[in-house]
N, C-alpha and C positions, 0 to 999 in steps of 0.2 A: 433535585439536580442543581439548586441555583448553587452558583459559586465555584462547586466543582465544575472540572474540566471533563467534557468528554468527547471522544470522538468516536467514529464505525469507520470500518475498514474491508473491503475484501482481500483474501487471498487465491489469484489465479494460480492452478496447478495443473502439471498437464505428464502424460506419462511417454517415454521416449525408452524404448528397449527395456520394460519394465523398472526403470527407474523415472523418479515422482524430480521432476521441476517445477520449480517456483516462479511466479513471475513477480520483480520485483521494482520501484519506482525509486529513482533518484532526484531529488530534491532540486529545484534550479533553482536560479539569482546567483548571486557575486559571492555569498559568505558558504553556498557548498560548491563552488566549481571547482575545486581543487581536491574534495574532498570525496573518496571511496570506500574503503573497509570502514562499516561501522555506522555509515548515514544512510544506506538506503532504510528503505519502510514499504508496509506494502501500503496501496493508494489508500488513503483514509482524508477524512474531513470532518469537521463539527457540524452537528445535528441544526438543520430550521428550527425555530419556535413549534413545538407541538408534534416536528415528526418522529417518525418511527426509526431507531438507527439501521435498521435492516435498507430501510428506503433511503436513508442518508448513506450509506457504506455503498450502494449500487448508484445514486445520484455521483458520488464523490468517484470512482471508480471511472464512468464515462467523463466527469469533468478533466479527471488526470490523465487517461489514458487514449480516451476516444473509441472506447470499445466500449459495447451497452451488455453486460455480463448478464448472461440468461444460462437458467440450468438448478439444479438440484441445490441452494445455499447449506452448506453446516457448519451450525455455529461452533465456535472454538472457543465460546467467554469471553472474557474480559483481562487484559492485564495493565500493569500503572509504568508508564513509564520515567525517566527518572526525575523530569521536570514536576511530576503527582498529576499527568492528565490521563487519565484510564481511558483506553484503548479498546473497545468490543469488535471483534472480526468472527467474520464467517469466511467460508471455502466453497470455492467452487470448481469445476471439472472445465476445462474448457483451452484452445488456443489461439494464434492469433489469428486474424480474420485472414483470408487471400489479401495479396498487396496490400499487408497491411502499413500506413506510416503512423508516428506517433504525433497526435495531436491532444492539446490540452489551453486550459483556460490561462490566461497571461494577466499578470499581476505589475501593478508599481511600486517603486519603490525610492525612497531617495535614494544615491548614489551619483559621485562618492558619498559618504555620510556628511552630514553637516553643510552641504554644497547647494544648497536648495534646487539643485538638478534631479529631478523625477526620469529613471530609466523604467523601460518596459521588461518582463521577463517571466519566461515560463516558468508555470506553479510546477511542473517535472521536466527536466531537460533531457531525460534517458529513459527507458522502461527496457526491459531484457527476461528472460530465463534464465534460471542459474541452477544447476548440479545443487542436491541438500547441503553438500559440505561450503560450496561457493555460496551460496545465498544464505547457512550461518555466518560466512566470513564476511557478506556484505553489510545484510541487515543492521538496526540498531540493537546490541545486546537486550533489552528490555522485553523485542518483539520475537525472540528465538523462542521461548515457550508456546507461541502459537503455531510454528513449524513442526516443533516437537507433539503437541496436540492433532494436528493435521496428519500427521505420519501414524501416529497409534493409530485414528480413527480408519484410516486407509489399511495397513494391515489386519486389523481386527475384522474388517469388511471383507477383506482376501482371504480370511482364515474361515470365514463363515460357509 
């Protein structure tokens, strides 16, 4: 694994009048606040020295989200996104807790750039559900194959 990129990810799904919602993570700091179709992701992170991504994708999950994802995982593989960091995600069934608010780990950064001024700012500034067609429309095009994955697996299981 040295050199390549990789990261683990969950996908929160949850069903609302038989139709399958996504729950998906938008990116905070200065260079995505303006930014919607096309940048969310679902919560993902890169792996410790030595761990398992299954444990990194559920560690990464509660650090974005604030929700600690318990339940039945299935995997979806792997996809590359366009930067070449491949991507491992699993699924899981689940929503959001009672009174739930969103809370996540907060990162620095400089800003403005070049102003040797360090601002503080959340690693996700939003998390939501979105309809399949809204949460193709939001996601990063790279990561809609795992949607796509996630939905066969789910029909196929309704078909059983």
């Amino acid at each position: 694994m040295a050199g390549k990129r990789v990261s683990a990810g969950l996908i929160m799904f949850r069903k609302v009048n038989d139709e399958t919602e996504i729950f998906l993570a938008h990116p905070g700091g200065p260079y995505f606040h303006k930014k919607d179709d096309g940048h969310w992701s679902i919560p993902k992170g890169e792996p410790e020295i030595e761990e398992e991504l299954l444990v990194t994708a559920i560690r990464e999950f509660k650090e974005e989200t604030g929700i600690t994802p318990i339940g039945d995982f299935i995997s979806l593989g792997s996809i590359v996104q366009k930067g070449g960091k491949e991507v491992h995600a699993w699924a899981f069934e689940s929503d959001l807790p009672p009174n739930y608010v969103h809370e996540c780990n907060i990162y620095e950064e400089e800003w403005p750039p070049h102003s040797g001024e360090f601002k503080e700012f959340p690693e996700v500034d939003k998390v939501g559900f979105f309809s399949i067609a809204e949460a193709k429309q939001k996601i990063k095009g790279a990561q809609i194959p795992l949607i796509e994955r996630l939905l066969k697996i789910i029909s196929s299981a309704e078909d059983q």
